[in-house]
C-alpha positions in Angstrom: -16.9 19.6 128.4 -20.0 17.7 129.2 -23.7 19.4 128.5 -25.2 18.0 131.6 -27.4 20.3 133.2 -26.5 21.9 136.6 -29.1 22.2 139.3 -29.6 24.7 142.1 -31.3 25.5 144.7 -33.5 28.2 146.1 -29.7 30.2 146.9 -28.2 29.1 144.0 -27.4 30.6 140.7 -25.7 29.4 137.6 -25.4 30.5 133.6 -25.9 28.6 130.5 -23.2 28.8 128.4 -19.7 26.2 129.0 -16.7 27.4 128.0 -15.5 26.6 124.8 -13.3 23.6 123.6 -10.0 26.7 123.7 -6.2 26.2 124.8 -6.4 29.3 126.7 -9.9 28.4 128.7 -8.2 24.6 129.0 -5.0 26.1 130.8 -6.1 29.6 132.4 -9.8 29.1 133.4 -10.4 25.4 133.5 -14.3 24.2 134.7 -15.0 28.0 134.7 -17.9 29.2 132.6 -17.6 32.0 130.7 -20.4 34.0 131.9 -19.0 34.1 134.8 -16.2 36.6 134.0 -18.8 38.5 131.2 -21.0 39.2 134.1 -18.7 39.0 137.0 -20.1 38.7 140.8 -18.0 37.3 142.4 -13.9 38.2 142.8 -12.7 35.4 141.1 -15.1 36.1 137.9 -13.7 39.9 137.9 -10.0 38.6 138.6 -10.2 36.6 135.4 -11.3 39.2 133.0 -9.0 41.3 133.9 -6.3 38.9 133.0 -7.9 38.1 129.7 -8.2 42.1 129.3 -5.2 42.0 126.8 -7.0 39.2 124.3 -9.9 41.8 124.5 -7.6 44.3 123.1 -6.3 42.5 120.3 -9.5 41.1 119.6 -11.4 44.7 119.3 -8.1 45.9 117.5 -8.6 43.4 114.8 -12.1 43.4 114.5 -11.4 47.3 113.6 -9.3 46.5 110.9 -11.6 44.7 109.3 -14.5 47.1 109.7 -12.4 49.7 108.1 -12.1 47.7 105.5 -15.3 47.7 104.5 -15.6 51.4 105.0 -12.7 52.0 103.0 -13.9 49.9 99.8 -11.4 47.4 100.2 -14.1 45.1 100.7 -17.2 45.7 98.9 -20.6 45.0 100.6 -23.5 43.2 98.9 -26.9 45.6 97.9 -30.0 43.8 98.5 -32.6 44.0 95.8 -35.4 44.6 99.0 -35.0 47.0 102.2 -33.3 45.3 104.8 -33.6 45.9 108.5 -30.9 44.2 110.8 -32.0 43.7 114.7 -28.7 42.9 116.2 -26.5 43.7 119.4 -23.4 44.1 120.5 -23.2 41.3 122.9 -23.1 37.7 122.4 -26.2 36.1 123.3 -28.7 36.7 125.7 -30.2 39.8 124.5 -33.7 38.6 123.4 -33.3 39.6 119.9 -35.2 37.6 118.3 -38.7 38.2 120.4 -38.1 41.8 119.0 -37.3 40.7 115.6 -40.8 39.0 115.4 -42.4 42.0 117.0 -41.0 44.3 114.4 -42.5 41.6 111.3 -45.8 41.8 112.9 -45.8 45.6 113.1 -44.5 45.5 109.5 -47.2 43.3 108.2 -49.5 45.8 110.2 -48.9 48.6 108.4 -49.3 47.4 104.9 -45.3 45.6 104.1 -44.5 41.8 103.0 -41.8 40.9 105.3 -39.8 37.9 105.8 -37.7 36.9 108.6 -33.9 35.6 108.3 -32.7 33.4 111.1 -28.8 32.2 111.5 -30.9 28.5 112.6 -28.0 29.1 115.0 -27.1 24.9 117.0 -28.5 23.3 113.7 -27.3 21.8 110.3 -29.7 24.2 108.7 -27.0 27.3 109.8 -24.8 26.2 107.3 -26.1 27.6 104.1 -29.5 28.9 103.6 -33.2 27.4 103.5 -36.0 29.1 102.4 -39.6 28.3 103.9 -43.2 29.6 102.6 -45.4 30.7 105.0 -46.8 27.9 106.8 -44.1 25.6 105.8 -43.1 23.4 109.4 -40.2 24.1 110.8 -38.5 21.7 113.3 -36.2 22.6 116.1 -33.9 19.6 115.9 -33.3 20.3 112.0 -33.5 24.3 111.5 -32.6 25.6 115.1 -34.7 26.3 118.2 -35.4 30.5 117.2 -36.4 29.2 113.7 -38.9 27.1 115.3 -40.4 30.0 117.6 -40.6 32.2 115.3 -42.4 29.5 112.6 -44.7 28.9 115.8 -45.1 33.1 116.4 -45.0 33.6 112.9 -47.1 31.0 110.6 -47.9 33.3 107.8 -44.1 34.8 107.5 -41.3 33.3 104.9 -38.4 32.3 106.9 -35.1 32.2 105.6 -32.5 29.9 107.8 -28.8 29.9 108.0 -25.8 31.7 108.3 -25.5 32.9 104.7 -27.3 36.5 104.4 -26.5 37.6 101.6 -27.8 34.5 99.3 -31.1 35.5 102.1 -31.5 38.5 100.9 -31.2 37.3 97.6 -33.7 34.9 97.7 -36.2 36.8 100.3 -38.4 38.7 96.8 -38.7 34.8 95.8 -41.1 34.1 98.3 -42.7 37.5 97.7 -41.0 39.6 100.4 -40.6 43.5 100.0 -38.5 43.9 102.9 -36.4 41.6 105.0 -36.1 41.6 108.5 -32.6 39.9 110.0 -32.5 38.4 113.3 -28.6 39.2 114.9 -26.5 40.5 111.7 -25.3 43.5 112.9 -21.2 41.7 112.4 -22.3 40.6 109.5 -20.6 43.1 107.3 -20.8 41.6 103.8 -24.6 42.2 103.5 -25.8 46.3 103.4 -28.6 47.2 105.2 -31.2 49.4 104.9 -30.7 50.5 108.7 -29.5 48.5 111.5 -31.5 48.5 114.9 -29.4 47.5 118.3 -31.1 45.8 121.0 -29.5 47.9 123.8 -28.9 46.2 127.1 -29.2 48.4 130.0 -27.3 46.9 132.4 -24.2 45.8 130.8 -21.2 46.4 133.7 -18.5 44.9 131.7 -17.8 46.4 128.6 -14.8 44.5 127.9 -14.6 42.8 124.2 -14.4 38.8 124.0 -12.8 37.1 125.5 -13.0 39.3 128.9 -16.5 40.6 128.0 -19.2 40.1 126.5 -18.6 42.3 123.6 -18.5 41.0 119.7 -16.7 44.5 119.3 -16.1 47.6 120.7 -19.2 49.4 122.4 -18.5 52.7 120.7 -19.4 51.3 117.1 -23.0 51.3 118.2 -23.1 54.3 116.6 -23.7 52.2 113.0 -26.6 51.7 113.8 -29.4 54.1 112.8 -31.5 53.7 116.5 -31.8 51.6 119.5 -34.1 49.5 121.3 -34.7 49.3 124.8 -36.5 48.2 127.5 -39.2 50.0 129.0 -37.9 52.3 131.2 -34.5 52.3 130.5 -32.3 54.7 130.5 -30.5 55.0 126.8 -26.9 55.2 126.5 -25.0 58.7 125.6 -24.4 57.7 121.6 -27.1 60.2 120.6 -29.1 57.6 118.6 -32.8 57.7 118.6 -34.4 55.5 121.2 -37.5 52.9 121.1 -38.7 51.4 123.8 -40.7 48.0 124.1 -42.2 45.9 126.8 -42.4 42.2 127.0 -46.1 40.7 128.3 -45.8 37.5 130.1 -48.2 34.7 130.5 -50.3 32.8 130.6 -48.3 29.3 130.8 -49.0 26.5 128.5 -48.9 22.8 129.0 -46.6 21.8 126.4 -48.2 18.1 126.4 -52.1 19.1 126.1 -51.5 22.8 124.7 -54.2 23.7 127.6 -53.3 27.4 128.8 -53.7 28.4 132.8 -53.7 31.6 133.9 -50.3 32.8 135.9 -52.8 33.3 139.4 -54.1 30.0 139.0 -50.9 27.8 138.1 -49.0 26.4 140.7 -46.8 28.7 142.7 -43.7 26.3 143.5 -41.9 25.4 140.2 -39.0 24.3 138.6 -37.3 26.8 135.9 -35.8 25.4 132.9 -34.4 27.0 130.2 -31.4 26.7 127.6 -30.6 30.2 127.0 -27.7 32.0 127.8 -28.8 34.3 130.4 -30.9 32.1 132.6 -31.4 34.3 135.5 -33.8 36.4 133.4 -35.9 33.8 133.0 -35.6 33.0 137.0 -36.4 36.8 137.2 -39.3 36.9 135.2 -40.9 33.9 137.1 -40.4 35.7 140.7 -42.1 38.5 139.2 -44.7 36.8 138.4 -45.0 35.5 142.1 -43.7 32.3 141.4 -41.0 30.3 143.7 -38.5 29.1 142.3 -37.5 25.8 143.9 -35.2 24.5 141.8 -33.2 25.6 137.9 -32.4 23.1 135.6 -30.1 25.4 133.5 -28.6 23.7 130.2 -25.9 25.4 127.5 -27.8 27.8 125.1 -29.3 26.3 122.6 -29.2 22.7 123.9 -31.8 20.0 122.6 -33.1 19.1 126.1 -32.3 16.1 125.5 -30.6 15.2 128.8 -33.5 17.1 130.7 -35.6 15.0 132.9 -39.4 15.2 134.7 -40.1 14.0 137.7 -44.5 14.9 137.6 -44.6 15.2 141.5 -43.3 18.7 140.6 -44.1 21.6 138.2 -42.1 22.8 135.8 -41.8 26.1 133.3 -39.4 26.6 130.4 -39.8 29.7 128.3 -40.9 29.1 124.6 -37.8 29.0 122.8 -36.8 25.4 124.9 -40.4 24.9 124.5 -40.1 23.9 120.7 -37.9 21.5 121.6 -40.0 19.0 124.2 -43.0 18.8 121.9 -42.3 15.5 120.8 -41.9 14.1 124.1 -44.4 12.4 126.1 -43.2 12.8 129.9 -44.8 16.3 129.8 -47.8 16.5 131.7 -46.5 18.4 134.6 -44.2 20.9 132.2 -45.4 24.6 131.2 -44.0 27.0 128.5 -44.2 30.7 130.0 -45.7 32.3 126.7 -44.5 35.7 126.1 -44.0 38.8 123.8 -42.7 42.4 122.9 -44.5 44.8 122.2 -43.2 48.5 121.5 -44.7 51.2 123.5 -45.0 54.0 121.2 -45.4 52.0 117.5 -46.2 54.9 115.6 -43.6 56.6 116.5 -40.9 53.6 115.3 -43.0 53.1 112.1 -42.9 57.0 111.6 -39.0 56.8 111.8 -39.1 53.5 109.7 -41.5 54.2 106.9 -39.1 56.8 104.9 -36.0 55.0 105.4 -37.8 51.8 103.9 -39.6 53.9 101.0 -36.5 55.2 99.8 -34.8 51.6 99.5 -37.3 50.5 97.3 
């Protein structure tokens, strides 16, 4: 299928993610997107995973099979010479882990620890093995993955290891003088041993169907791995008796991506255009109305996409969130295009760093 972008109007509504090049999405779901039966609205979206509800089945069943074999011995994990702290989910995509992954290495650093940050570099040719940056080595979005290259741009004086292969991470993470590691997404990622695992919880999940019907990367009841979870402010946390932290994320001001000048959200234009190429795009729509912004128009691309069909007409304004940000910088048709700048913050720090600070002292 094609990456064009699809554009709505003030009514409409669309998701980011195509469906993938599968038999079973060629022949049963054809030019149907795959969000729409993981967040269903409408009949036929709820019609469709309800068909696929067996594959979910046999999906969660196998993916059982082999997390018992890890807890059985029959695989064998690898111990990480450092603490290691996984923020994952249970969902694929969308869950805004990696804002809360860089808020926990800044509250890290606050308190006294050398952390560095490990990133799948998820789209790019850097996921593929593993590459190790200094603080204040550049990263690009093109080469090591649009998250990389936020967090590089949130992060300047943090070691970043990129790519899919956490264990040789974890490995190399004391090398660039780390004394605990930090994973961004990792909680599948079975081979590598944590110190503790901490699940970015989202609140309003409705289907709670495994792949391919839901959302799910495996069953919701394994949440329970993990050692606490991590919410939104004022949500409510689900009955799995895990501790809960809440966090907040502070929006604005927007930033012209061609001059780097910063306006204020109450002095910015208040018709725009919303861009983004993440897999939950109506959260971004969301956040802008909140901010009193109209929405006139979404450009919505697949997660992840370079942007580099994405076009700017500079009779109108537009606003992408940071991650797509990384990847216009380079462009020069810009002028009229805005990043909303944003981050997490957790309400009650020292609480989280009270529950931490043992768990990491004792890895050591």
């Amino acid at each position: 299928m094609g990456f064009e972008p699809t554009t709505h109007g003030l009514k409409g509504r669309c998701s980011a993610t195509e469906l993938p090049a599968h038999p079973l999405g060629a022949v049963i779901i054809r030019n149907v997107r795959w969000e729409r039966i993981w967040y269903p609205r409408d009949p036929l979206g709820k019609a469709l995973s309800l068909a696929l509800a067996p594959l979910s089945w046999i999906y969660a069943a196998g993916w059982q099979v082999y997390l018992q074999a890890y807890r059985s011995g029959l695989k064998r994990q690898f111990v990480p010479p450092l603490p290691t702290i996984c923020v994952g989910n249970l969902e694929v995509g969308g869950s805004g882990k990696t804002p809360v992954a860089i808020a926990l290495v800044r509250m890290l650093k606050e308190i006294g620890y050398s952390p560095a940050l490990s990133l799948s570099g998820y789209g790019s040719a850097a996921s593929q093995g593993v590459t190790p940056l200094a603080p204040e080595q550049p990263v690009e979005a093109l080469i090591h993955g649009d998250e990389s290259a936020l967090a590089r741009a949130k992060l300047p004086d943090v070691p970043l290891l990129i790519g899919r292969r956490r264990t040789e991470a974890a490995k190399l993470a004391p090398t660039l003088g780390a004394d605990v590691l930090v994973l961004d997404d990792g909680f599948q990622h079975l081979p590598l041993a944590r110190t503790l695992d901490l699940i970015v919880w989202q609140p309003e999940r409705t289907n709670r169907r495994c792949l391919p019907a839901g959302p799910l990367r495996e069953p919701e009841a394994n949440v329970r791995r993990a050692a606490a979870l991590l919410l939104p402010s004022g949500a409510t946390p689900p009955p799995y008796g895990l501790p809960a932290f809440f966090y907040e994320r502070r929006l604005g001001p927007l930033r012209c991506i061609q001059t780097n000048a910063t306006v204020s959200v109450q002095d910015a234009p208040k018709r725009v255009v919303a861009v983004s190429a993440i897999a939950r795009p109506e959260r971004f729509r969301a956040s802008l109305e909140s901010l009193g912004f109209e929405v006139e128009e979404e450009l919505a691309f697949p997660d992840h996409s370079s942007l580099s069909h994405a076009r700017f007409d500079d009779r109108k304004t537009y606003v992408c969130t940071e991650k797509d940000a990384v990847k216009l910088e380079d462009r020069e048709d810009l002028a009229q295009v805005f990043a909303l700048e944003s981050d997490v913050e957790f309400v009650d720090s020292d609480a989280l760093v009270a529950f931490l600070r043992p768990k990491l002292e004792e890895a050591k």
